[in-house]
Structure formats: C-alpha cells, structure tokens
N, CA, C and O atoms as a GROMACS GRO file, in nm:
protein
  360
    1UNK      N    1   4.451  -4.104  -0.366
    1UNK     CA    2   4.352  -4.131  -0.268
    1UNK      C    3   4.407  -4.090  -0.132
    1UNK      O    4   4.524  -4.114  -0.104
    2UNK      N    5   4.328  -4.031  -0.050
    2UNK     CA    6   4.391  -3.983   0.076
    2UNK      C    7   4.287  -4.042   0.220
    2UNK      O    8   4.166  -4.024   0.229
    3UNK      N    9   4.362  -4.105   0.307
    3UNK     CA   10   4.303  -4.134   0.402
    3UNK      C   11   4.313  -4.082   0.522
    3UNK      O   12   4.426  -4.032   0.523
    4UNK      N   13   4.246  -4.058   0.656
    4UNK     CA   14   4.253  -4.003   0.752
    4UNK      C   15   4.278  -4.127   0.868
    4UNK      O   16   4.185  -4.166   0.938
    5UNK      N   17   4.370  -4.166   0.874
    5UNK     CA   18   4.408  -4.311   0.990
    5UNK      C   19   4.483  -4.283   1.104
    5UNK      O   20   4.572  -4.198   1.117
    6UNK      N   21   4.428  -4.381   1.203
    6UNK     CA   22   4.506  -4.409   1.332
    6UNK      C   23   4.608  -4.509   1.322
    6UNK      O   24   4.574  -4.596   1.242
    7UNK      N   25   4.696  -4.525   1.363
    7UNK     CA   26   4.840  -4.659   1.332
    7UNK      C   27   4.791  -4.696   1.445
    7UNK      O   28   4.793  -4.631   1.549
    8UNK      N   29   4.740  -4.816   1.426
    8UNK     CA   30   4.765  -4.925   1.530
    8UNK      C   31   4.882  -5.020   1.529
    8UNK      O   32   4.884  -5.108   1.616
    9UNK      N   33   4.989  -5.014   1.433
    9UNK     CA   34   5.085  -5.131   1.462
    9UNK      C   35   5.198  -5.008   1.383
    9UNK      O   36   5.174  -4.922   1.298
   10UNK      N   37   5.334  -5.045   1.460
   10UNK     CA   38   5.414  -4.986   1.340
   10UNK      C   39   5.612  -5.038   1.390
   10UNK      O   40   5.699  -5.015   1.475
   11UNK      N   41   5.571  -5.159   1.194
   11UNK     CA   42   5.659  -5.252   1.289
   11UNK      C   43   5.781  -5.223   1.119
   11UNK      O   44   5.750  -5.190   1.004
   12UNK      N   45   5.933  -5.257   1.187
   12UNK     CA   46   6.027  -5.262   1.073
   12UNK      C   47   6.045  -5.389   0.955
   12UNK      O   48   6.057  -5.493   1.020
   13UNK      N   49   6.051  -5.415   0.828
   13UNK     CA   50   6.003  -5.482   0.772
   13UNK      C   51   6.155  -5.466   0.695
   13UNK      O   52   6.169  -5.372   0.617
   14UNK      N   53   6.258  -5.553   0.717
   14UNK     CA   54   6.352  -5.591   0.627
   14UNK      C   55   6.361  -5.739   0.600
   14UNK      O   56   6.328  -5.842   0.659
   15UNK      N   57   6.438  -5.696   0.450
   15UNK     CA   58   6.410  -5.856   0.342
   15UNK      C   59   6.523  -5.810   0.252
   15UNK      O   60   6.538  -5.692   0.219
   16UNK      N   61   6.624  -5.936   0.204
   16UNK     CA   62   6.658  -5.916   0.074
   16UNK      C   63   6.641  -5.945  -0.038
   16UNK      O   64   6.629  -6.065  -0.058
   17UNK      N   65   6.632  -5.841  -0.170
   17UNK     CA   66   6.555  -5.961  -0.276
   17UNK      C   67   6.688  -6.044  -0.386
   17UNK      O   68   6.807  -6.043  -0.354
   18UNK      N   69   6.661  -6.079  -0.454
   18UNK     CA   70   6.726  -6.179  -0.531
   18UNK      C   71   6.850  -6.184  -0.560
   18UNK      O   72   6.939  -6.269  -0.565
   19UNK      N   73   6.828  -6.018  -0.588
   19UNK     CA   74   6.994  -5.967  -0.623
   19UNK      C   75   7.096  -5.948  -0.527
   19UNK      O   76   7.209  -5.913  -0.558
   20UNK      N   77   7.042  -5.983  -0.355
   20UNK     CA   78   7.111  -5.941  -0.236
   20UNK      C   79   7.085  -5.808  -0.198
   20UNK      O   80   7.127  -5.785  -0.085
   21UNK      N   81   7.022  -5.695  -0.261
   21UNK     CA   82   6.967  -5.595  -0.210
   21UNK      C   83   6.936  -5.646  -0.093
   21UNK      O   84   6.903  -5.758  -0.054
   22UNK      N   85   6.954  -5.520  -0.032
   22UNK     CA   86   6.871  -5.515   0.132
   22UNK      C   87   6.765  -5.368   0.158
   22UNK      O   88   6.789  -5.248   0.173
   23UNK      N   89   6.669  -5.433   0.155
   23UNK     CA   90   6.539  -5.361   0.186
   23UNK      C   91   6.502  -5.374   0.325
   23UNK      O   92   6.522  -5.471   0.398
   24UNK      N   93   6.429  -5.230   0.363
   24UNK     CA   94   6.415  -5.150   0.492
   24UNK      C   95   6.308  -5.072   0.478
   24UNK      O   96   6.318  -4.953   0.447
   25UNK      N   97   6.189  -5.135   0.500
   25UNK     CA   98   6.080  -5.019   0.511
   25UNK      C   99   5.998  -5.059   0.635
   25UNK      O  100   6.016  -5.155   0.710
   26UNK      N  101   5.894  -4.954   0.640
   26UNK     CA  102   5.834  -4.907   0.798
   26UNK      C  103   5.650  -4.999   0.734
   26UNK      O  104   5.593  -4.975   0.628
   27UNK      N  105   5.612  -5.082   0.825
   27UNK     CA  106   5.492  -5.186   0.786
   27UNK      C  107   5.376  -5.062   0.881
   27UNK      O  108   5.384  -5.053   1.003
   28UNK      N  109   5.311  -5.007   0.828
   28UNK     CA  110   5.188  -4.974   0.908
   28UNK      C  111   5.085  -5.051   0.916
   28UNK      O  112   5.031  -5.100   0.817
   29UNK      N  113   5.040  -5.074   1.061
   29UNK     CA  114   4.825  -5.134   1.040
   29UNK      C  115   4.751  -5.032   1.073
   29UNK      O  116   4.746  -4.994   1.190
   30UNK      N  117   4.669  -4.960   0.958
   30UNK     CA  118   4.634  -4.903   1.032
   30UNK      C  119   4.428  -4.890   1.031
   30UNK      O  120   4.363  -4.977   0.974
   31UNK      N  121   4.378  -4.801   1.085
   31UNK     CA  122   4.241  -4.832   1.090
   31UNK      C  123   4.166  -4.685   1.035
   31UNK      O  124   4.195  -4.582   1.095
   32UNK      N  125   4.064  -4.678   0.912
   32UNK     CA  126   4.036  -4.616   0.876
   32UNK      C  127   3.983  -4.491   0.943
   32UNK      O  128   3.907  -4.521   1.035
   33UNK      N  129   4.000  -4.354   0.927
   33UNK     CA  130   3.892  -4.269   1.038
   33UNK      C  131   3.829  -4.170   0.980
   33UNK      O  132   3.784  -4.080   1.051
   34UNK      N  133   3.817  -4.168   0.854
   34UNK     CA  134   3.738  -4.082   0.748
   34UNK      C  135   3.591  -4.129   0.789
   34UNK      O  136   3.555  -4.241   0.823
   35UNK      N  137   3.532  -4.036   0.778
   35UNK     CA  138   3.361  -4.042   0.810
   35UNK      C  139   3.298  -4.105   0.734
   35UNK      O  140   3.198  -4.164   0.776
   36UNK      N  141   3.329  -4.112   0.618
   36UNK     CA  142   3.265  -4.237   0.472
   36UNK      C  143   3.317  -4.416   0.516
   36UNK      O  144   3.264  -4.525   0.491
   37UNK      N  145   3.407  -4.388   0.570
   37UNK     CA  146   3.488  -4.493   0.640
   37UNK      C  147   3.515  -4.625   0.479
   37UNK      O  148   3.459  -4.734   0.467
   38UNK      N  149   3.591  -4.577   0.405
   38UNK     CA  150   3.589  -4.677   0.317
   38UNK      C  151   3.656  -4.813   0.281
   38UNK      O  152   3.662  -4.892   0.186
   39UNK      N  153   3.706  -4.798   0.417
   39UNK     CA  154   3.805  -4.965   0.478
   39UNK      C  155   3.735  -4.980   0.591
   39UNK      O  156   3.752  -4.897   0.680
   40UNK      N  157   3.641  -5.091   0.610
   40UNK     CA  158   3.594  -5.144   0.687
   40UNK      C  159   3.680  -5.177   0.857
   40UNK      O  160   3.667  -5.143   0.974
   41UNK      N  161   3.746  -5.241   0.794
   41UNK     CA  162   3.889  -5.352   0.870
   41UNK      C  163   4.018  -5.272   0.877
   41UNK      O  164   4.017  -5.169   0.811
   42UNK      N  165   4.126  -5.300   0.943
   42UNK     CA  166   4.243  -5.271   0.977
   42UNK      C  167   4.315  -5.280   0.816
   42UNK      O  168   4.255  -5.352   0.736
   43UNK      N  169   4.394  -5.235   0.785
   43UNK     CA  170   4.490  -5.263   0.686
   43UNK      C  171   4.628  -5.228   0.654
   43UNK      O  172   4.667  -5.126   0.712
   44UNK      N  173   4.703  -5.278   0.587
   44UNK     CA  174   4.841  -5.276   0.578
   44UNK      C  175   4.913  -5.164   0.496
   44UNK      O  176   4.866  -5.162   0.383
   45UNK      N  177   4.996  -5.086   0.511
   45UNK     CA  178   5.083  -4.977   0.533
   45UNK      C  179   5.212  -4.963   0.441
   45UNK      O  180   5.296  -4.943   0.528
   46UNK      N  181   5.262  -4.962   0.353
   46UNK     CA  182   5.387  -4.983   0.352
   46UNK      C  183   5.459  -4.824   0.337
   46UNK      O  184   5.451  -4.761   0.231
   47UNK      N  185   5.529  -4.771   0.458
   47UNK     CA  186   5.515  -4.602   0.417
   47UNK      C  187   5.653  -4.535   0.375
   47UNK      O  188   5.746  -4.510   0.453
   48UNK      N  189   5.650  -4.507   0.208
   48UNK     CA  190   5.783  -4.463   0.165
   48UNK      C  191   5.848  -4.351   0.213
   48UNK      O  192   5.955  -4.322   0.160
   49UNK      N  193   5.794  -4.267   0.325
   49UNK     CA  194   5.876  -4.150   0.374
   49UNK      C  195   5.940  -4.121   0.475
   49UNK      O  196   6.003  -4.017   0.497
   50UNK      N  197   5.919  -4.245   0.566
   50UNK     CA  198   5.962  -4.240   0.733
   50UNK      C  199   6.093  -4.330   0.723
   50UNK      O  200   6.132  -4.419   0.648
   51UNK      N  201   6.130  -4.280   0.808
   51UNK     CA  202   6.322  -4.297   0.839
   51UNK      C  203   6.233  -4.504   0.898
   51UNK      O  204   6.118  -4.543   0.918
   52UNK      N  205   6.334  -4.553   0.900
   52UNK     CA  206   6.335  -4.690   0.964
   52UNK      C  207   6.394  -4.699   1.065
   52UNK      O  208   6.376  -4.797   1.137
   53UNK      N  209   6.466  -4.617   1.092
   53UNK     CA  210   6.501  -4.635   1.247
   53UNK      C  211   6.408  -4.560   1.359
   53UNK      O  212   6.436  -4.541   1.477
   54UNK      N  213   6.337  -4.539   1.316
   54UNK     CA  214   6.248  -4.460   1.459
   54UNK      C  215   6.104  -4.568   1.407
   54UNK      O  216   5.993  -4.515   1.400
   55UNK      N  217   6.114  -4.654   1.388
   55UNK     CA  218   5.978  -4.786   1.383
   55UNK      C  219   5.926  -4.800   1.522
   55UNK      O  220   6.009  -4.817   1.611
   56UNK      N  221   5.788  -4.795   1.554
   56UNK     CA  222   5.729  -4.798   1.649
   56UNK      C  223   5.695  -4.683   1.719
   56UNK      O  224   5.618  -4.697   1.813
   57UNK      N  225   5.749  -4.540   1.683
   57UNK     CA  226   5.720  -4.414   1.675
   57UNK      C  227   5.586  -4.365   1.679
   57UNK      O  228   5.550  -4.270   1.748
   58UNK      N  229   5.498  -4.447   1.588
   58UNK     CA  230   5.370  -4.359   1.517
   58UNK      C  231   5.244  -4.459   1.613
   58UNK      O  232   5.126  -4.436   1.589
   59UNK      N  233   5.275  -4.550   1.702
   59UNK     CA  234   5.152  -4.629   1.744
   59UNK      C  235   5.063  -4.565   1.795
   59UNK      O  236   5.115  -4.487   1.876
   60UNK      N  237   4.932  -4.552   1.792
   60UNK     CA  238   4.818  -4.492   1.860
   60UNK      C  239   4.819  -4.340   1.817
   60UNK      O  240   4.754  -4.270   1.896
   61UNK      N  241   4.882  -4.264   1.701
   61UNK     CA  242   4.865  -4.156   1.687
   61UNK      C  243   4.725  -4.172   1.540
   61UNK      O  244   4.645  -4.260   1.506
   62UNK      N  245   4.748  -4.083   1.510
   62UNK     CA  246   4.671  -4.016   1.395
   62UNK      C  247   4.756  -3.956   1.277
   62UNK      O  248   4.852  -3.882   1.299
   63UNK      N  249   4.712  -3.997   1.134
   63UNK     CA  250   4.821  -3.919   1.056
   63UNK      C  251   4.717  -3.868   0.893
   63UNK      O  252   4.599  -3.842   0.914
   64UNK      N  253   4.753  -3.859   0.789
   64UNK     CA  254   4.697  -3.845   0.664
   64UNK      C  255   4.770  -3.962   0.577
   64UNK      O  256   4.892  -3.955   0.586
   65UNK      N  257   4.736  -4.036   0.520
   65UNK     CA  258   4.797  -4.136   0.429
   65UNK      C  259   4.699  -4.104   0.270
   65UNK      O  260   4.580  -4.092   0.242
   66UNK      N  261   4.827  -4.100   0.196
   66UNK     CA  262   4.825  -4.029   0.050
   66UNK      C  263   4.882  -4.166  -0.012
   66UNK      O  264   4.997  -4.203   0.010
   67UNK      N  265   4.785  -4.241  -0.094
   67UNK     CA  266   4.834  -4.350  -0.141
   67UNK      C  267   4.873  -4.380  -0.270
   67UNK      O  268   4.807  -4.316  -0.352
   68UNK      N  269   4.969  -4.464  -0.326
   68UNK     CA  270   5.047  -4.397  -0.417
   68UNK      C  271   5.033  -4.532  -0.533
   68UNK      O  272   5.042  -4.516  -0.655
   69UNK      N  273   5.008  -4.672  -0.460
   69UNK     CA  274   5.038  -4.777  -0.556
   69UNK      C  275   4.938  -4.869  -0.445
   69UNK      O  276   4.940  -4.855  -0.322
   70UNK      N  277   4.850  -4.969  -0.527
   70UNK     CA  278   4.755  -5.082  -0.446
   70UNK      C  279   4.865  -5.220  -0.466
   70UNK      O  280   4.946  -5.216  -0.559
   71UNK      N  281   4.864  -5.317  -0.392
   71UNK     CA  282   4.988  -5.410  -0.400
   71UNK      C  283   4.856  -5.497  -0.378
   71UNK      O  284   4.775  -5.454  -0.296
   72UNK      N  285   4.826  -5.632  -0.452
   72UNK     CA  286   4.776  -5.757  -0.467
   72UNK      C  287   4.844  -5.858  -0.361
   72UNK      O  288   4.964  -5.886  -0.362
   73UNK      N  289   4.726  -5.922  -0.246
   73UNK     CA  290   4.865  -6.024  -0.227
   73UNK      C  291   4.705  -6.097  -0.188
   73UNK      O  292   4.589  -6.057  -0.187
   74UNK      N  293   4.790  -6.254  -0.150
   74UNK     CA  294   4.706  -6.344  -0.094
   74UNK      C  295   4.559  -6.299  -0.064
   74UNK      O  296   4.462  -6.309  -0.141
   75UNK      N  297   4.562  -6.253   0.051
   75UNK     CA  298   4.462  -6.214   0.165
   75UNK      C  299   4.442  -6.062   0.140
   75UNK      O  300   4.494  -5.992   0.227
   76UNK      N  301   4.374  -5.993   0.033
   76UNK     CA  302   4.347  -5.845   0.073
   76UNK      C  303   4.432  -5.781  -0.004
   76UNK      O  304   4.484  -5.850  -0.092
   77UNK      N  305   4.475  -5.614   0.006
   77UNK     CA  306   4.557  -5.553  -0.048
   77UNK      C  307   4.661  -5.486   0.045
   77UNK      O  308   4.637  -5.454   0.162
   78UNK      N  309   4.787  -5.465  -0.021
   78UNK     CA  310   4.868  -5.387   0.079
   78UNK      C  311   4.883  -5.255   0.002
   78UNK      O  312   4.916  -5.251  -0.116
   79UNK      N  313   4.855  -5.139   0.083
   79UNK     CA  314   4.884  -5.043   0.043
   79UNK      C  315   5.020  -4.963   0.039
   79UNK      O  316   5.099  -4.978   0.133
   80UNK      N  317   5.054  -4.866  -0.079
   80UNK     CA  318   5.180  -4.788  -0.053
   80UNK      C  319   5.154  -4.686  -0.070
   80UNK      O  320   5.052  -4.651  -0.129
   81UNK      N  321   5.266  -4.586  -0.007
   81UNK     CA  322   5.229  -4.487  -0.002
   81UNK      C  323   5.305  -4.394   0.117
   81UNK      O  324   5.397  -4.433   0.189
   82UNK      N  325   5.232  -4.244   0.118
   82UNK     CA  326   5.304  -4.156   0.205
   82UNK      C  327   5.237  -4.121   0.298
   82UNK      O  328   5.131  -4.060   0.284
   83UNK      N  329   5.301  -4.162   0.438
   83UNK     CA  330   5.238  -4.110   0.624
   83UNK      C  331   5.244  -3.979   0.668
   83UNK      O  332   5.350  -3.962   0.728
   84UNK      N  333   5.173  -3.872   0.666
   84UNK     CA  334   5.216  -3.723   0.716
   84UNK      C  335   5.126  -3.764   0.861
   84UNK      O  336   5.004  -3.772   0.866
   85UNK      N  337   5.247  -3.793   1.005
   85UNK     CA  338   5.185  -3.771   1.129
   85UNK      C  339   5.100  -3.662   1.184
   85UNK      O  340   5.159  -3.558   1.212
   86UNK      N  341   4.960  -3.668   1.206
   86UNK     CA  342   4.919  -3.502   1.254
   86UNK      C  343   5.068  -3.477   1.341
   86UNK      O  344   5.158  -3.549   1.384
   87UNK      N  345   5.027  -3.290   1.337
   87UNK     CA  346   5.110  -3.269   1.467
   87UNK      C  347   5.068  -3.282   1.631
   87UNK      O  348   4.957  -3.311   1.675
   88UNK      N  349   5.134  -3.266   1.671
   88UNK     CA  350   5.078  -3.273   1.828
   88UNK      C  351   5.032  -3.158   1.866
   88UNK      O  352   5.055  -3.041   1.837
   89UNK      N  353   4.946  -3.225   1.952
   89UNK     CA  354   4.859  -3.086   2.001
   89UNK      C  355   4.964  -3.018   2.105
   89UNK      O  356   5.072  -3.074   2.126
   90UNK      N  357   4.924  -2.881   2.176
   90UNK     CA  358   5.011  -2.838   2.258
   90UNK      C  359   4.894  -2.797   2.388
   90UNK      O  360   4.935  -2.749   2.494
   0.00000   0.00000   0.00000
C-alpha cells in the first residue's frame, strides 16, 4: 500500500525488550495527502529506513510511505514501513 503524506511529528522512539536488546527507531505522525484520502486522521509511522540520529529532520515536509506490516494496538493502528522524503525543490 503506498501513501502520499506530510510528517507532522518526527520523534526518536527507543525501548529495550526483554532480552535487553536496545531498540532505535524513527516514530512518524503523519497526515494523509492522497486525493482518495483514505486516513481520515493523523496516524502513526514506524519508519524502517531512516538513520535515528537525524530524528526531527522530516517535520512539515512531504514524502511517499510504502507500507510493509499493520501493527494492532489499543487505540487504532500503527503502521510500518518505508519513508522516501520527496526531494527538494530547487
């Protein structure tokens, strides 16, 4: 599934899980901008291709999100998946 989104939030998201792993991924919110518009509301990001140290990089741009796995939680779904930033205009 491929979406056309703006990042409105883009925050660093580390946790360790059970085994003491330490996990490091990049949390997107972002807001649908496909013309069918098939996310109403803002939604959650989790993006497997961006470095974690440049978090907060992508706010207020525009990118393509290619989604790869739907994640179940409480409140809604979290999505995963891959962020290609448009490029910048010149």
């Amino acid at each position: 599934m491929k979406f056309n989104v703006q990042i409105r939030a883009d925050v660093p998201n580390t946790f360790a899980k059970k085994n003491g792993e330490k996990v490091q991924e990049r949390l997107l919110t972002c807001i649908d901008l496909t013309p069918d518009a098939m996310v109403a509301d803002s939604f959650e990001v989790l993006a497997s291709n961006l470095p974690f140290n440049e978090a907060g990089s992508l706010v207020g741009k525009t990118a393509e999100l290619h989604v790869t796995h739907m994640v179940a939680r409480n409140v809604g779904v979290r999505l995963q998946g891959k962020v290609f930033p448009a490029a910048a205009a010149k």
